[in-house]
N, C-alpha and C positions, 0 to 999 in steps of 0.2 A: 418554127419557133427559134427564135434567138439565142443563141448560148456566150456566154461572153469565161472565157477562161473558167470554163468547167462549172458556171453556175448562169442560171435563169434570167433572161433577162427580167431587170424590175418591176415589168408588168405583168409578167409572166407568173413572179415570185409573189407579187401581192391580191394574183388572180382579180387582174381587173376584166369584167367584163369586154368582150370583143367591140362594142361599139363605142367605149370609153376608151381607149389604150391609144390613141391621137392626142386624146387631151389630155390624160396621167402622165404620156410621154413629154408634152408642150409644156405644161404646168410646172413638171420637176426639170425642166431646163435652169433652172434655176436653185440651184442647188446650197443651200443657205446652211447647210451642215456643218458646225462648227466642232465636234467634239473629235477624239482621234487625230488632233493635232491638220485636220483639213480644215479649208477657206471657202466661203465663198466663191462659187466658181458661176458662170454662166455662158450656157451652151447655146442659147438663144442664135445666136448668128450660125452655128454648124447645121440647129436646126429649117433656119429660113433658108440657108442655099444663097440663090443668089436674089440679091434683092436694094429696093433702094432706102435712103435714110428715114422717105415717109414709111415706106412699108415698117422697115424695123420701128418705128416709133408708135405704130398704130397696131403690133405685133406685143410688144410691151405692153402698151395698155392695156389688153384683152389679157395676156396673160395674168398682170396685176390684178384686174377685177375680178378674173377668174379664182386666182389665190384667195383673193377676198372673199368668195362665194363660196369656198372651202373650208376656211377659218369663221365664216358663219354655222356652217355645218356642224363644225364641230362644238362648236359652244352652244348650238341647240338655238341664236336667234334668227330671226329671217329677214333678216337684213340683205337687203340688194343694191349695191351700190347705185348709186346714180349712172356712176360712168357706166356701166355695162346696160343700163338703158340707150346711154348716148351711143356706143358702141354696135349696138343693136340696128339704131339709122345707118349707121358706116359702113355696115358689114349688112344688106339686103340678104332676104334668103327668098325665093320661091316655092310656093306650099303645089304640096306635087298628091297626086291620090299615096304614092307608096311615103312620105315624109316629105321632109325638108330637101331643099335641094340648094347649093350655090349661085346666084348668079354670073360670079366674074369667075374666071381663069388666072391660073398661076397664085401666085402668093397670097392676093386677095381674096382666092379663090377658097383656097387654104383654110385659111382663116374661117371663115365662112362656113365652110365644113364642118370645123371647131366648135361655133356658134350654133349648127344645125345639131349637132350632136350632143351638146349640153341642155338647148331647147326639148329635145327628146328623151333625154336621159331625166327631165324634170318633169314631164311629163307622166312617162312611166313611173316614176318614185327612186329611181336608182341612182340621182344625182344626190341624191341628200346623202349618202353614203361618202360621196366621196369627202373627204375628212383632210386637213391641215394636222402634223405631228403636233399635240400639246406642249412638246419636249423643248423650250427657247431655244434651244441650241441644234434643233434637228430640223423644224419646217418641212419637213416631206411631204407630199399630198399620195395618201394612201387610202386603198378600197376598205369598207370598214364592211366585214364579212360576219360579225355578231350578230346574234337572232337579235337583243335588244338595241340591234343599232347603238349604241354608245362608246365603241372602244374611241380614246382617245389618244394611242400611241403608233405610232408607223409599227412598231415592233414589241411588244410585253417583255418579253426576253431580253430586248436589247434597249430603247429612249424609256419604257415601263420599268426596269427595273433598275435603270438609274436616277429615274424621278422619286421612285418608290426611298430608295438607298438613300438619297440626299433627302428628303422627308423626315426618315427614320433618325438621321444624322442631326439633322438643326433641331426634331423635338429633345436630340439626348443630352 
């Protein structure tokens, strides 16, 4: 397991599931946290290695739709983007007795993988968990580990009780 200066790494910390932890990793490459005086950052290109500008552009989209399909989750509609239909013909998977499998290698392949593994994780029910932070200013795509399935915050403690705080504030 990952340790990053004496604490867990983030999928580790949000106990994602072992066959989701490729795509919480790919997902939050994109890191749109704004609060605590950080920016916007995107890790997308550290995560692809090496690659070309289609790959990075067809890498983006997938992740975007994916966001998308997170930020459904969390709002409870079932909404599917269009694009991660179209995504779906770009990114081929072969149906294997044990799962899903990639067809291409390398980058493509990747992806794919990505695609085979959220196709499966919806399959079993455990995709619907995965959840977008409520918090505008946090976006993190986090494992949502509530029996009633409904938490909407990356953290209670931390995007939950300062949604809570500023709530409290604007009724006073």
């Amino acid at each position: 397991m990952a340790w990053e200066q004496g604490r867990p790494a983030a999928a580790e910390f949000h106990r994602v599931p072992a066959p989701l932890v490729p795509v919480f990793d790919f997902v939050n490459t994109l890191d749109a946290r704004s609060f605590g005086g950080r920016s916007t950052s995107d890790d997308l290109p550290d995560w692809l290695g090496e690659h070309t500008d289609d790959e990075a552009a067809l890498a983006v989209r997938l992740r975007t739709a994916l966001r998308g399909l997170t930020e459904a989750n969390r709002d409870g509609t079932a909404a599917r983007p269009a694009e991660f239909d179209a995504l779906g013909a770009e990114l081929p998977l072969k149906a294997r007795v044990d799962g899903l499998a990639p067809i291409d290698t390398g980058l493509r392949g990747r992806l794919e993988e990505l695609l085979a593994s959220v196709v499966i994780a919806t399959a079993d029910g455990s995709w619907a968990r995965m959840k977008t932070c409520g918090a505008p200013d946090c976006q993190w795509v986090f494992y949502d580990h509530s029996k009633p399935r409904n938490a909407r915050w990356c953290s209670t403690a931390g995007c939950g009780n300062r949604m809570k705080t500023r709530a409290y504030r604007a009724r006073g």
